[in-house]
C-alpha positions in Angstrom: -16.7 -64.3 -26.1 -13.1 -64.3 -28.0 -13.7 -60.2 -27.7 -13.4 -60.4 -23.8 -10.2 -59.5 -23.0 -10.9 -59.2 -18.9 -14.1 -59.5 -17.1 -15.3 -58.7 -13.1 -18.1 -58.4 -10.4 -18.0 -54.7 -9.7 -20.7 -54.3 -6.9 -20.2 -51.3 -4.7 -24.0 -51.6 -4.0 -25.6 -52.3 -7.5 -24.4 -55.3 -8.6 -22.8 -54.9 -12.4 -20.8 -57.5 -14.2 -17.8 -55.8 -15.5 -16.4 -56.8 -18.9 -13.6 -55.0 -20.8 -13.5 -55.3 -24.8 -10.3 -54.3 -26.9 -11.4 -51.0 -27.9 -14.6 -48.2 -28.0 -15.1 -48.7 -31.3 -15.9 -52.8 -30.2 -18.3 -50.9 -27.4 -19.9 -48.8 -29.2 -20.6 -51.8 -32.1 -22.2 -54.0 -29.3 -26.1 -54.8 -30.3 -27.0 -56.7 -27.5 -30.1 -58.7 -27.2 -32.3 -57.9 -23.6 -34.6 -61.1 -23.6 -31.2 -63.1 -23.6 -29.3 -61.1 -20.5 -32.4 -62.2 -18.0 -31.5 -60.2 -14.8 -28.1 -59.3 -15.3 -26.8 -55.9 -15.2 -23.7 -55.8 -17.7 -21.3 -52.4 -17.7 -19.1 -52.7 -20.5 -15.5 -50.7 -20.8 -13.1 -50.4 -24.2 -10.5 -47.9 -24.2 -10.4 -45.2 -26.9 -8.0 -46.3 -29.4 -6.1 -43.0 -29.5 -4.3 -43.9 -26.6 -0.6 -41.8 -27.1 -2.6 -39.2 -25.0 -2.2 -41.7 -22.0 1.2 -41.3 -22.0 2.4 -38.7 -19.8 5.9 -37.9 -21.2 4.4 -36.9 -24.3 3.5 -33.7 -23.7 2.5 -32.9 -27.4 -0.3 -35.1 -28.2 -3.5 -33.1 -27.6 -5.8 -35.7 -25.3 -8.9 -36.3 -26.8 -11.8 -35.9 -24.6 -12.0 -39.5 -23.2 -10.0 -42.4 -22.0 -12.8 -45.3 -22.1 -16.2 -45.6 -24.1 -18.7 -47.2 -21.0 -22.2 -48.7 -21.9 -24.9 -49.9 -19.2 -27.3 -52.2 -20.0 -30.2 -52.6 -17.6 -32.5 -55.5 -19.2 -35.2 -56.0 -16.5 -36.2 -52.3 -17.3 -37.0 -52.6 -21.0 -38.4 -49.1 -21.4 -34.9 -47.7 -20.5 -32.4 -51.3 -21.7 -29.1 -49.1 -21.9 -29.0 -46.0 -19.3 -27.4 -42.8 -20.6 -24.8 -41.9 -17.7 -24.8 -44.5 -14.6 -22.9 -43.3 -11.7 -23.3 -46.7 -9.6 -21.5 -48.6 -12.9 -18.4 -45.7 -13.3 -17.7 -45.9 -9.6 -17.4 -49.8 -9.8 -15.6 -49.7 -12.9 -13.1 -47.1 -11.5 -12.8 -49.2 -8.1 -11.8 -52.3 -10.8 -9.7 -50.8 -12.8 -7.9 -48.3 -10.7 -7.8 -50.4 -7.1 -7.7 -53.8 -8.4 -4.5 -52.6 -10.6 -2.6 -52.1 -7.6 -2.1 -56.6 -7.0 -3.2 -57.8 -10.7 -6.3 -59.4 -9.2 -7.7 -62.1 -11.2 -5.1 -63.3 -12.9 -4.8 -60.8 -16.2 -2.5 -58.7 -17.6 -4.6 -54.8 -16.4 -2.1 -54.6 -13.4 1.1 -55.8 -14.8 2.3 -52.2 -15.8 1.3 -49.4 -13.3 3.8 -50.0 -11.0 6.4 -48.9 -13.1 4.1 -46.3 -15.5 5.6 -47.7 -18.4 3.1 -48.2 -21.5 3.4 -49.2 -25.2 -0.2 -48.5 -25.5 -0.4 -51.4 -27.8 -3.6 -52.9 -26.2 -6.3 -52.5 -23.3 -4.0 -53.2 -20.8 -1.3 -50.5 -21.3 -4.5 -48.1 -21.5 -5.6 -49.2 -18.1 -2.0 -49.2 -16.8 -1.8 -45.7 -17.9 -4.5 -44.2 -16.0 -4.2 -46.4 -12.9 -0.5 -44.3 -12.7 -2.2 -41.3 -13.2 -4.9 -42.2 -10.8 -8.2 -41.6 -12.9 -9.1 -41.6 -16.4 -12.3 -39.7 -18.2 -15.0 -42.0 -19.8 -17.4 -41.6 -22.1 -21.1 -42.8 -21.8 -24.7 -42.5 -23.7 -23.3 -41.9 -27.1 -25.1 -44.9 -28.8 -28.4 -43.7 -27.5 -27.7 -40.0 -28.6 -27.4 -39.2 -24.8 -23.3 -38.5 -24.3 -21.7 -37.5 -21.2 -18.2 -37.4 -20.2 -17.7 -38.6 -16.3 -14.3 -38.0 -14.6 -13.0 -40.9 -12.7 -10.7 -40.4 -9.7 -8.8 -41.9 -6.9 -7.3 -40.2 -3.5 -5.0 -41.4 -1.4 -6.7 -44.0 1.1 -7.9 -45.6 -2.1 -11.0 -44.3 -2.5 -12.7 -44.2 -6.0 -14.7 -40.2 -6.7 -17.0 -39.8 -9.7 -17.8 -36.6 -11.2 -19.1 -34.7 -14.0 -20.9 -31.8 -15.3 -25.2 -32.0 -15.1 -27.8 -30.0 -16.7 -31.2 -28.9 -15.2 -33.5 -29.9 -17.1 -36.4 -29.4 -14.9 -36.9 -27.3 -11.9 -40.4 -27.7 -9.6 -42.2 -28.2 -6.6 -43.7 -31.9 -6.0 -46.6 -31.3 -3.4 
């Protein structure tokens, strides 16, 4: 619990509870155990600690290829416990920290930045302060289960939250 820095209900349909740790590095170390969750969907979100990219006036750090490492674990379906790339989760994780930034909401630090884009990047909050002023961030999902993708996180103008992404076809057919 002491790793928690900020936690939410992000339901934009699914139901997920939302809970940021310090870094990906604490995300991707998570070992959580299914039989102990009981029906609770869990999204998880740590910024990648190579945040100077976040910071716009620095146009000479090359950006690595992610903002946030994102897992999903989905206990009732044991076959599948963490999904690879989970669209529902991203877009409620993008309407927390991007929408939610704009007031502060519950009573953390996330918010306290954006509105003047000013970041030390000296924790989880500057990261998420960053991107909120940039309005989207890239995350990172499916790496611990050897399944990686890379979803882009946006916002527009009336305040709504767009996910996106490359795909692959894997398989093509006919059901009949």
């Amino acid at each position: 619990r002491s790793e928690i820095l900020s936690h939410a209900w992000c339901h934009n349909g699914p139901s997920w509870r939302g809970v940021m740790l310090g870094s990906a590095e604490k995300v991707l170390a998570l070992r959580p155990t299914p039989e102990l969750m009981g029906d609770m969907d869990v999204g998880v979100i740590g910024p990648n600690i190579n945040l100077t990219h976040l910071n716009q006036s620095n146009s000479e750090t090359a950006p690595p290829p992610f903002d946030f490492e994102v897992r999903a674990f989905v206990p009732q379906d044991m076959s599948n416990f963490e999904d690879p790339v989970t669209g529902s989760l991203n877009a409620a994780l993008g309407q927390w920290l991007l929408a939610a930034n704009d007031t502060g909401r519950d009573g953390d630090e996330l918010g306290d930045r954006k509105k003047t884009g000013e970041a030390e990047f000296g924790s989880a909050s500057d990261a998420v302060a960053a991107v909120a002023a940039r309005g989207g961030y890239t995350a990172r999902q499916g790496t611990v289960i050897g399944r990686e993708g890379l979803v882009n996180i946006s916002s527009d103008a009336a305040g709504g939250v767009w996910v996106g992404g490359q795909c692959s076809t894997c398989i093509d057919g006919t059901v009949v």
